[in-house]
C-alpha positions in Angstrom: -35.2 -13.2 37.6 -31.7 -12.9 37.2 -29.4 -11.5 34.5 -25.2 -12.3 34.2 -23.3 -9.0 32.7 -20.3 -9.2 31.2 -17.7 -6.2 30.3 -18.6 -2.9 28.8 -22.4 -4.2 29.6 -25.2 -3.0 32.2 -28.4 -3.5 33.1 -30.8 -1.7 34.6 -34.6 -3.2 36.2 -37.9 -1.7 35.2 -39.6 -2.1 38.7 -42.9 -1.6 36.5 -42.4 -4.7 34.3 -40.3 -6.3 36.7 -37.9 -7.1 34.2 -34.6 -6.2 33.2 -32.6 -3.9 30.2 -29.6 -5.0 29.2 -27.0 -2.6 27.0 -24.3 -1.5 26.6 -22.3 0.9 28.5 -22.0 4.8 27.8 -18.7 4.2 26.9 -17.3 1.0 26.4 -13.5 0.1 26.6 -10.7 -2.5 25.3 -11.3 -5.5 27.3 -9.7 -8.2 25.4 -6.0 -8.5 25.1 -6.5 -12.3 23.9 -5.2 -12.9 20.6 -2.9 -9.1 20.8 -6.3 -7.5 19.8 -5.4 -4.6 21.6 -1.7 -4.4 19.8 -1.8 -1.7 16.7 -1.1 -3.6 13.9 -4.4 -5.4 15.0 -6.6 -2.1 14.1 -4.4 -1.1 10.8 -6.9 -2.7 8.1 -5.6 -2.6 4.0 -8.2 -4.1 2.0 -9.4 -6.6 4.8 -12.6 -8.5 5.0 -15.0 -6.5 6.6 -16.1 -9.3 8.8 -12.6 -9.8 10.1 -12.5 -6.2 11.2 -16.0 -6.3 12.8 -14.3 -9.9 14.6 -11.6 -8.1 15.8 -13.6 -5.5 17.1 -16.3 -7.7 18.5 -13.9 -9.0 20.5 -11.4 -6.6 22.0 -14.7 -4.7 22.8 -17.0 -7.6 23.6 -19.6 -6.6 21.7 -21.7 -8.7 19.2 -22.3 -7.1 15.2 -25.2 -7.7 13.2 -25.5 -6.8 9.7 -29.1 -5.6 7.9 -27.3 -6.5 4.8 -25.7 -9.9 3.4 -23.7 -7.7 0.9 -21.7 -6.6 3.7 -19.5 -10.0 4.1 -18.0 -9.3 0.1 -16.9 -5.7 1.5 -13.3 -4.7 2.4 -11.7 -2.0 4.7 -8.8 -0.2 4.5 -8.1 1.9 7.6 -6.1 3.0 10.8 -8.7 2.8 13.7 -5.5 1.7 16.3 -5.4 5.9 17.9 -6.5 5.0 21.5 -7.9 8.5 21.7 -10.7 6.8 19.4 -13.8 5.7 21.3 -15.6 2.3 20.1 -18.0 5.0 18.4 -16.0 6.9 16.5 -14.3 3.3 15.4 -18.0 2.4 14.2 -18.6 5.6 12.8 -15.6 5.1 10.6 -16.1 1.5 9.4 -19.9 2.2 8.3 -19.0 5.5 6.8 -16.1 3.9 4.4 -18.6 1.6 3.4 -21.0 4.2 2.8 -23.4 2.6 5.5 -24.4 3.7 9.4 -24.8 1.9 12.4 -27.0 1.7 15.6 -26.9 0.1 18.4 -30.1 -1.7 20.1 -29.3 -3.4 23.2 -26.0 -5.6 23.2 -25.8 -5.7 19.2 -24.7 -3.0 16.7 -26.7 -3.4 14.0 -24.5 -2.1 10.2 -26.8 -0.5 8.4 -26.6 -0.2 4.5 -26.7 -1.7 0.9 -23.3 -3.2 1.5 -20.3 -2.7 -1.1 -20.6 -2.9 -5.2 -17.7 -5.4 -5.2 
């Protein structure tokens, strides 16, 4: 068996199933600066898309989104999530709160959680 991680992932074997867990890390960190996702203006949102804010996070974080709910791609989001100081968590916790939703992550994907918008 053999498993390739990539950044702000790890992976840990289960000597008992002989198999491995892949996550993501504790704390993951900016590791794109393709496409200036890292700039500021890149994390300032007025009335976007929802799915081009969860793009731009996806990747500058490598990360991978799912959403429980289709409603979420007619959603918008208007926010500052550019503070450094701001872990990828608190980022999440923003986005799903402004759309009145919640997040969890299982493995490599954060699942958004929630009846979407009433656009």
């Amino acid at each position: 068996n053999s498993v390739i991680i990539t950044p702000n992932q790890q992976t840990t074997f289960n000597i008992n199933a002989k198999s491995f867990e892949t996550k993501l890390v504790a704390n993951p960190a900016v590791v794109s600066a393709t496409e200036n996702v890292t700039t500021t203006e890149n994390f300032v949102f007025k009335e976007a898309p929802i799915l081009l804010v969860l793009e731009r996070v996806s990747k500058a974080y490598n990360v991978h989104f799912v959403t429980e709910n289709d409603a979420f791609a007619h959603c918008t989001f208007t926010g500052d999530i550019s503070d450094p100081n701001l872990t990828l968590y608190q980022k999440l916790e923003i986005i799903s709160l402004s759309l009145g939703g919640s997040y969890e992550v299982k493995g490599l994907d954060v699942v958004l959680k929630g009846k979407g918008c009433n656009q």
